[in-house]
C-alpha positions in Angstrom: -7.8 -14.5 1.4 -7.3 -13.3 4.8 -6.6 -9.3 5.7 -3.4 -10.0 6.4 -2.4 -11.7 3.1 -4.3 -9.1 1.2 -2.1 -6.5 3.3 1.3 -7.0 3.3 2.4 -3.7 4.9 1.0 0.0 5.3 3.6 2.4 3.1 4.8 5.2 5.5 6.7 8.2 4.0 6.6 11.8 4.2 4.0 11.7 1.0 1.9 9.6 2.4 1.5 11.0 5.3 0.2 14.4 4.0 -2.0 11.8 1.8 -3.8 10.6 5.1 -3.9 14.4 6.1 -5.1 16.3 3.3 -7.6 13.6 1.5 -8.0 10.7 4.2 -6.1 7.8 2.1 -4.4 5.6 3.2 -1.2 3.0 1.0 -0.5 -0.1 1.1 1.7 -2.7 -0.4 -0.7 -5.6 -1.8 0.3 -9.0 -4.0 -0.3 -8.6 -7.4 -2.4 -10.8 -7.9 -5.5 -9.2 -5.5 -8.1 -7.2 -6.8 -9.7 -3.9 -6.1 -12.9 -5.9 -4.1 -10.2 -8.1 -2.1 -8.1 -5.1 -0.9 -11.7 -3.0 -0.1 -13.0 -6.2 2.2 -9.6 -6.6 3.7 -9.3 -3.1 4.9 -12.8 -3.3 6.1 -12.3 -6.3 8.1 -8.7 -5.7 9.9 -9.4 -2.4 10.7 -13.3 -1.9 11.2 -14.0 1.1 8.7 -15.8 1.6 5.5 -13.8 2.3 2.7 -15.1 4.9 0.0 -12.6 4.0 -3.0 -9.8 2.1 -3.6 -7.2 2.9 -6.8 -3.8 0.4 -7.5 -0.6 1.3 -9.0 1.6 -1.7 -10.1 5.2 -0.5 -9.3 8.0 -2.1 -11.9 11.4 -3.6 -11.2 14.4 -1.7 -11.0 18.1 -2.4 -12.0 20.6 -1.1 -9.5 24.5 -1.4 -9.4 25.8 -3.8 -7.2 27.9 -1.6 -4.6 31.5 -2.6 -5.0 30.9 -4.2 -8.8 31.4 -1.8 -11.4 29.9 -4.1 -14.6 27.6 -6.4 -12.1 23.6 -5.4 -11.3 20.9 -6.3 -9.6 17.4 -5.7 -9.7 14.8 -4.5 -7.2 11.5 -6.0 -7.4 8.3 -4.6 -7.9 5.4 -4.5 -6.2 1.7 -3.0 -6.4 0.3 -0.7 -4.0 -3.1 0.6 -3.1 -4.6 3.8 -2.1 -7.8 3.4 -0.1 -9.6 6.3 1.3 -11.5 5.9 4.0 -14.6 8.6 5.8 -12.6 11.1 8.0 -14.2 9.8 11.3 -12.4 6.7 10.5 -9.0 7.9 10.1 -7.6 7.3 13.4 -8.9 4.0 13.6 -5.8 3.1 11.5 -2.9 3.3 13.1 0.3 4.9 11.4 3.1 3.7 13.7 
């Protein structure tokens, strides 16, 4: 797979952020179907640094009202996300905005 199938998107909220801050690791959302080598060599490639370890978290579905429906809901779908962390001389070689 390519590094930009293996990466859908880089998660960017407030506890992430002090994540990238206080122990240099980086999240992102990932298929479920990728593996813990395939995320590593993905990061590597797209954004030239050497990752150190890589942990995934496999997020379930939710079920949410439908706004306006009183008996009808929905569900929000999961996803899996990854938390690689890189050497600190590499952390601004990925870019957060």
């Amino acid at each position: 797979m390519k590094p930009h199938e293996v990466l859908k998107r880089l998660v960017l909220t407030e506890n992430t952020y002090k994540l990238v801050q206080g122990q240099h690791t980086f999240v992102f959302e990932v298929p479920f179907g990728s593996n813990k080598i395939e995320i590593r060599e993905a990061v590597e490639k797209a954004f030239s640094v050497r990752a150190l370890a890589v942990n995934t978290a496999r997020m379930p579905h939710k079920t949410r009202r439908v706004r306006g429906r009183m008996l009808r809901t929905g569900v929000r779908a999961g996803y899996k996300k990854a938390f690689v962390k890189v050497r600190p001389e590499d952390v601004a070689k990925i870019p957060l905005i």
